[in-house]
N, C-alpha and C positions, 0 to 999 in steps of 0.2 A: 292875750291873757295867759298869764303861767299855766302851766299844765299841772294842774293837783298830782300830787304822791301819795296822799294819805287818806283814806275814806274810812267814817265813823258812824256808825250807823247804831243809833242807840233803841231796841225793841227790838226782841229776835221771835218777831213773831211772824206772820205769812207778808206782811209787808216787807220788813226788814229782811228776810230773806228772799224774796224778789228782786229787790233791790239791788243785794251782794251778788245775785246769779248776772241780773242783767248786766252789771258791773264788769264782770270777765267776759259774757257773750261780747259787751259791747267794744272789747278790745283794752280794759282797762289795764295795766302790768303792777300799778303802786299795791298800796298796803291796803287791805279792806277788814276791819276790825267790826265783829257785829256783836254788840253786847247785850245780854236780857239775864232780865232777874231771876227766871226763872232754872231750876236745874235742867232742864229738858233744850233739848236741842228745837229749832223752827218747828210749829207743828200748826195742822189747820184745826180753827175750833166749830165749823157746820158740828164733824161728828161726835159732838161731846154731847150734844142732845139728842142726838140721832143715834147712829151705829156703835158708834163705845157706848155707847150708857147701855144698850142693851145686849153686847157682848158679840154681838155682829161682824163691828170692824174692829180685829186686833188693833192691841197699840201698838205693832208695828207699821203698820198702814196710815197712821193719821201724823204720820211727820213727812215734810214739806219735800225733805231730803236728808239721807243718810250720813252718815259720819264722813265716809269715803267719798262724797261730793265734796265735801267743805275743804277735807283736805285736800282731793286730787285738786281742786281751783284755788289751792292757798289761802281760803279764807277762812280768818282766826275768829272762831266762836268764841266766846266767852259767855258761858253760863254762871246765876249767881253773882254773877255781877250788877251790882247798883251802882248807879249813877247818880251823884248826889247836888254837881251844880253844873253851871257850863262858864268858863270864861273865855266869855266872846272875844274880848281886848288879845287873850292871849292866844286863843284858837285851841284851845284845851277842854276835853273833859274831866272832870272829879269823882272818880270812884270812892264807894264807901271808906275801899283800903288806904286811900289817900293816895293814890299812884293816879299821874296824869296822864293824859294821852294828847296828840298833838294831831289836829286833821288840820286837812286841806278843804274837805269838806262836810259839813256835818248834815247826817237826815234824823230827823225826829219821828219816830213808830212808836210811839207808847200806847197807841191803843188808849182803853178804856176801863173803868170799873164798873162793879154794880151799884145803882144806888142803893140804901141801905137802910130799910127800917127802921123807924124810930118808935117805937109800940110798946104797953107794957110787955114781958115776958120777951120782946124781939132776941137778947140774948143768951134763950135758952139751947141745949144742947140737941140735933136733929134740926134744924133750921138751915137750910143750904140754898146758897146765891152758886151759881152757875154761872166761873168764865171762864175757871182754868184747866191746865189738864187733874189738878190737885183736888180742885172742886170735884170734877166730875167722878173721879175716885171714890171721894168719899160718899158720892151719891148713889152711889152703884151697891155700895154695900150696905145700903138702907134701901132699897129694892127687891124685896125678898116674895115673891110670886103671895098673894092673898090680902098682906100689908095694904095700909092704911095710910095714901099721899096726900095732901092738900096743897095744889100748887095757887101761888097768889099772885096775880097776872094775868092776864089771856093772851098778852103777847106774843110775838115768834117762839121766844127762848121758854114761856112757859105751854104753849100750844104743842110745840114738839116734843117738849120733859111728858106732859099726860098723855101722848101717842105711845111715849114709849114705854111709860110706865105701865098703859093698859095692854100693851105688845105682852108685857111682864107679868101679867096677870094681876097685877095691882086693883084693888078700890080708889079711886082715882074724884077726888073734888076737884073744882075750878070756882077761884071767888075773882071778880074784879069788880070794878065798880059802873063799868060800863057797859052796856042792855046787851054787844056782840061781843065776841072777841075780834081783835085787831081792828078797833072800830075808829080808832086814829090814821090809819094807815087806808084802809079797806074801805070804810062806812058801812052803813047798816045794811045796804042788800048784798055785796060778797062776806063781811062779817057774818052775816045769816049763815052763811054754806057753810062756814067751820063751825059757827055754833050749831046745826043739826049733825055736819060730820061728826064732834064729839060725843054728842047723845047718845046718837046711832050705835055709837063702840061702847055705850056703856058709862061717860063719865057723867058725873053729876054736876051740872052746870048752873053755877050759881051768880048768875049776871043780875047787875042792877045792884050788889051786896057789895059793902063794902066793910074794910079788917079792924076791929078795936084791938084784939090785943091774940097771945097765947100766952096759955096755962100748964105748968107741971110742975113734975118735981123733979128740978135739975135740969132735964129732959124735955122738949114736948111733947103734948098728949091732948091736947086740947087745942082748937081755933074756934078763936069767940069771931063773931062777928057783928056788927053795927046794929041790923035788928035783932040781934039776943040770941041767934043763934047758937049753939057750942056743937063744932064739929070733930069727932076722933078721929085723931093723926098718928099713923108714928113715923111720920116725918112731914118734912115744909121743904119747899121749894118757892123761892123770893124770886121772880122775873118781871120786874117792874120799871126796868128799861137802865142806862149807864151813862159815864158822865167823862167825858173827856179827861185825862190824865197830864192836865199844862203847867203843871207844878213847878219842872224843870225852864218850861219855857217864859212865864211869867216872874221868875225869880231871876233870870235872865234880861228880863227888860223885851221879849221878844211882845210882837202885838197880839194880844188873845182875845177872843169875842166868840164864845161857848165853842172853842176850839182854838187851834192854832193858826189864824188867817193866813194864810198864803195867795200866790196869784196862779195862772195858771197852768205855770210853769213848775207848781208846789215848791215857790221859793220864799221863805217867810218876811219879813221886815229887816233879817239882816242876810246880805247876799251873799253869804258861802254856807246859810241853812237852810236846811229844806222841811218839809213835814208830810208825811203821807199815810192815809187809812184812815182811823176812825179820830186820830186827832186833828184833822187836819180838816178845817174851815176853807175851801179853794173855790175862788174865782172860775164860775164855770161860763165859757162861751156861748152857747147855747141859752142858758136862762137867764144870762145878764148879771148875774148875781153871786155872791158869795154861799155855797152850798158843803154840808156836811154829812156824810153817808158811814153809816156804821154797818157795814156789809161785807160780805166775804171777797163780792168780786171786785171795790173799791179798793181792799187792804190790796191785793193781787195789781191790780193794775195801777195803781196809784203807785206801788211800788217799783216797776218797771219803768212809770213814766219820771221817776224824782230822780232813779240811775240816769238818766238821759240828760236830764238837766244838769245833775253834778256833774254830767261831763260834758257841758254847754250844747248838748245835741238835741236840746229839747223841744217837742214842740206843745201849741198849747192843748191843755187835755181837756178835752170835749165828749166823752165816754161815757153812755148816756147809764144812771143807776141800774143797777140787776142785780137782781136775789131769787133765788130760788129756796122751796121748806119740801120736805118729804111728810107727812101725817099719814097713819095706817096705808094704804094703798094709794093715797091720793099725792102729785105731785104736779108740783107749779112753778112756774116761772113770772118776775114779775119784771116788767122794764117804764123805763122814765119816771115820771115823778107829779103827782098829783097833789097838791097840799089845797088846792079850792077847787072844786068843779060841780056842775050843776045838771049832773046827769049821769047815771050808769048805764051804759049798752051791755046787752048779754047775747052771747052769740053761741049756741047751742042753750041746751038744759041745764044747770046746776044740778037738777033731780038726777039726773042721771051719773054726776060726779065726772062729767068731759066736756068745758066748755070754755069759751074766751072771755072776760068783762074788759071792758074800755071806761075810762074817766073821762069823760067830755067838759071842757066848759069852751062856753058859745058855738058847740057841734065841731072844735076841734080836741083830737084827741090827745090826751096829758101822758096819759103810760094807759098799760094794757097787760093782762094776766093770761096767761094760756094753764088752763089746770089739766090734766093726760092727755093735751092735745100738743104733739111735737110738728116743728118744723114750719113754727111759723113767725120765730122769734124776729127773723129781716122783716117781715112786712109788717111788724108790729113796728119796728122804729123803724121804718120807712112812712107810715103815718104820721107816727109823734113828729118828728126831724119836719115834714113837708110843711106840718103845719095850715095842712087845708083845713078848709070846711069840708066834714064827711056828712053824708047821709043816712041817718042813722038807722033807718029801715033796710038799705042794703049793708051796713055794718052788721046789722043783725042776721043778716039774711046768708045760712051758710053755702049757698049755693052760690055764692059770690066771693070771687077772688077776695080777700085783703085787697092785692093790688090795685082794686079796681073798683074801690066805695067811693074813690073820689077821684072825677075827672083833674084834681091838678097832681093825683101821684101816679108818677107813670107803671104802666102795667109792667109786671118779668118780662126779661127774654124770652122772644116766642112766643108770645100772646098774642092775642087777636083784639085784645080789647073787648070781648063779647064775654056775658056773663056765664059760669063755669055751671054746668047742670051738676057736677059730679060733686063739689064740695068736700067737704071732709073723705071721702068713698073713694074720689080723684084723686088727692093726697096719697090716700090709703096705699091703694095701686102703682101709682107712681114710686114708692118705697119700696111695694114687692120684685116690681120690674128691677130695679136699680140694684135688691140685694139680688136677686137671683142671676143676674147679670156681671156682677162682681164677684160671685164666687166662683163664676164660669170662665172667667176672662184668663186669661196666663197674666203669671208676674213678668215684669220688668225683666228682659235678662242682662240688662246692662251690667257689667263686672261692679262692685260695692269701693274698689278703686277708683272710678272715672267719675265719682261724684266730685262734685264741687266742694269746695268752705261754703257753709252755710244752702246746701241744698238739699231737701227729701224726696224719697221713693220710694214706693211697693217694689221692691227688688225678688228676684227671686231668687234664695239663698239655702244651696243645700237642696234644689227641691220644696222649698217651703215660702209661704210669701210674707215678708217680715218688713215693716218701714223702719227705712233706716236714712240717718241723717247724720251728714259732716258737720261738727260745728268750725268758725271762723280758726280752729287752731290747729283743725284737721282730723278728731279724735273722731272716730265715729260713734252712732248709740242707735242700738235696734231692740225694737217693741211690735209687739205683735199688730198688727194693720185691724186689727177686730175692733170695734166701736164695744164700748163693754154695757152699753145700754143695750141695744136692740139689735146685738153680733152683726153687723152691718161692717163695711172695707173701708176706710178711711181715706182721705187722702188730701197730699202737699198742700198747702195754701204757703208760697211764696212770701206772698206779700204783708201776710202777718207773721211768718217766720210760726208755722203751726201748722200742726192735723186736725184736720177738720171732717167730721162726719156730715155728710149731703143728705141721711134721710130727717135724721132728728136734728139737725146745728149742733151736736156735740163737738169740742174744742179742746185738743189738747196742745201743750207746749212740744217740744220738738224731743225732750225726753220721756214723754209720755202721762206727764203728769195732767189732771183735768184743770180745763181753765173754763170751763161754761158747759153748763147741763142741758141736757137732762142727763147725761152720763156723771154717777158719782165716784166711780172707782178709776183707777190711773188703768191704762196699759200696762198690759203683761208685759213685763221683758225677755229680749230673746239675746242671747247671745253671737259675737259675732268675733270669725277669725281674724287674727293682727294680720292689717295689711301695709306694702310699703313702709312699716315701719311707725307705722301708726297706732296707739294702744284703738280698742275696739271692745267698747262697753255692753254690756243689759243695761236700760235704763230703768226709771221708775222705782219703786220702793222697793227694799227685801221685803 
């Protein structure tokens, strides 16, 4: 097969730049052209609900990579840029400008929009759908600490807007039409936990209600609702979930079926295009099925595994779903994917706000949630993946390994097989040991010279211990070794080309950016002297 020159990657959003990064990791030298509509360079949207909306995380923090990445790797952003058709026959894209582009191979990241109200009064002025960095903007400055929110949804995107809104001091409603929130996703017994976690903090939760319309003048100021309700707002938040963006692909001729099908190699119907993240419908191995995931770590990884394909390196992607929400104090992790199941196990208290739920049907388990309990995300999909029959009395039973609720999933390294008295307490312990051990241990003092292409270490540099890693070109990039969740030492994982944290599963990429929680902030960067003739970066965000 010819060797591509040209790469086009149309969404420059956390997909599309994943994408372009893995693209030069992977040894690519052609053109890599990443175009999005937006004025803003790649940036992640978790904290547009979360940390920016309540002034938390600068907006220098919430983009993917700086200016000075794109350039130093050659890759040509285009902001503002619309894409208006594709022709396949010619291997071209169609900018607004009318100016073509010629790939070798094309990836589709268009992401998604919000669905959009159809209600009277729906397009009064204070009424905000939340997806962009522009949205969240104007959200922020209808946020005014006393003010008067009415968010409509209970979904993720509206579940975190009223956290942070009551962070803000806001009066804060919640209308959906469903008895919990996330009751699609959740069901009614972990639904239950976020609908008392809301209360708890104060918001007025108005389940089982459903929206006729809004009333003002000009402005909102009013939400009616079905039983005749009329609520004071002086603002709306619409989070009522989003819709694929296949416009481009379907005008195209490409195959669409509430996304952009692909197989699982996220190659679409025609083979020099690709599609990854929320647009993208892919053939997943594991479920047998064509599956679509609108989540942060999907956009992320979907987009590292479509670079791989466009450069025929690809294998198929089996990457089980994962999402993580932060609300007031409370924080979760959820993996795999439940759409029927006929049983929820709970493993700790919800009362307490630190426990695990499982999705079962026929006593195997579907996905699994861990809410403040870290470091237990492998043996959560070491379950799902086994696909045994668990026992659901020792699933519940925290005195018992994960590993070890069912005799067909094999216990960790160094087990005994014999049921753990310590439970969560053992965990605990085993953290303490491991940080206190790691702050005590001396760094590496192998010279930051004698690394490999493509290898990391806790080096000890200057007296100080800083992980630092060669990429495949020789540049190096050092970040501080500190876990920014729970200051714990981080360390090399090879084999997925990442820093990984042993107490909590925190996962960062090899420049320090977060690729899986419960850590949300990137590594610090440290700087490091040119050696050999090698430039010698800070990684991570300014």
């Amino acid at each position: 097969m010819t060797t591509p020159s040209s790469m086009i990657i149309i969404g420059a959003g956390l997909a599309g730049a994943s994408a372009a990064r893995t693209l030069r990791t992977e040894g690519f030298e052609g053109r890599i052209v990443l175009l999005g509509e937006e004025p803003e360079l790649p940036y992640e949207r978790p904290p547009l609900s979360k940390g920016y909306l309540t002034g938390e995380t600068p907006r220098s923090q919430i983009y993917v990579h700086d200016a000075a990445f794109y350039a130093d790797s050659y890759i040509e952003v285009r902001t503002g840029a619309r894409v208006t058709a594709l022709d396949l026959p010619s291997s071209e894209v169609v900018l607004e400008t009318g100016e073509k582009l010629r790939f070798d191979r094309l990836l589709l990241a268009t992401g998604a929009s919000p669905r959009r109200l159809q209600v009277p009064g729906g397009d009064l002025e204070g009424i905000h759908y939340l997806r962009d960095l522009a949205d969240a903007d104007a959200l922020r400055e209808s946020l005014a600490p006393g003010g008067r929110l009415v968010v409509v949804g209970a979904g993720w995107i509206g579940a975190e807007v009223a956290a942070s809104a009551r962070e803000q001091g806001l009066q804060v409603t919640v209308l959906d039409p469903m008895p919990v929130p996330l009751a699609r996703v959740l069901g009614p017994e972990v639904g239950g936990f976020y609908a008392r976690l809301h209360a708890d903090q104060g918001v007025d939760m108005l389940l089982g209600t459903g929206l006729a319309g809004f009333e003002g003048s000009g402005r909102v100021e009013r939400v009616i609702t079905t039983d005749g309700r009329s609520i004071a707002a002086d603002a709306v938040v619409v989070g009522i979930g989003v819709r694929p963006r296949t416009e481009l692909a379907e005008r195209a001729g490409l195959t669409v079926d509430d996304g952009v099908v692909v197989d699982d190699l996220l190659r679409t119907s025609h083979p020099r295009v690709f599609a990854a993240g929320d647009i993208a419908r892919a053939h997943h191995p594991f479920y047998g099925e064509h599956v679509r995931v609108e989540h942060w770590g999907t956009a992320r990884d979907h987009g590292t595994a479509a670079a791989r394909s466009m450069l025929d390196r690809g294998v198929p992607y089996d990457t089980l779903p994962y999402f993580f929400s932060d609300q007031y104090e409370s924080g979760m992790e959820y993996r795999g994917r439940a759409v029927d199941w006929d049983r929820v196990v709970f493993r700790g208290d919800p009362g307490t706000g630190q426990f695990l739920a499982f999705w079962l049907h026929e006593s195997r388990v579907l996905a699994g949630m861990n809410v403040n309990v870290w470091d237990v995300g492998d043996d959560i999909e070491r379950l799902i993946r086994s696909r045994a029959r668990v026992d659901s009395d020792r699933l519940a039973d925290a005195g018992v390994p994960l590993a070890e609720v069912s005799t067909h999933v094999a216990p960790r390294s160094g087990t005994t097989g014999a049921p753990s008295r310590g439970g969560f307490l053992a965990e605990g312990m085993g953290f303490v040991r491991k940080f206190v051990a790691d702050r005590f241990t001396p760094a590496d003092p192998t010279p930051i010279e004698e690394l490999a292409p493509g290898e990391g270490r806790v080096l000890d540099v200057a007296g100080e211990k800083v992980a630092v890693y060669k990429d495949p070109d020789g540049r190096l990039h050092g970040v501080s070794p500190v876990c920014t969740h729970a200051r714990c030492l981080v360390e090399w994982n090879g084999a997925d080309t990442a820093w990984d944290c042993a107490c909590h599963g925190s996962r960062f990429d090899p420049t320090g950016q977060v690729l899986r929680g419960p850590a949300k902030k990137n590594l610090e960067p440290r700087q490091l002297p040119a050696t050999g003739g090698h430039r010698a970066d800070g990684a991570g965000r300014p």
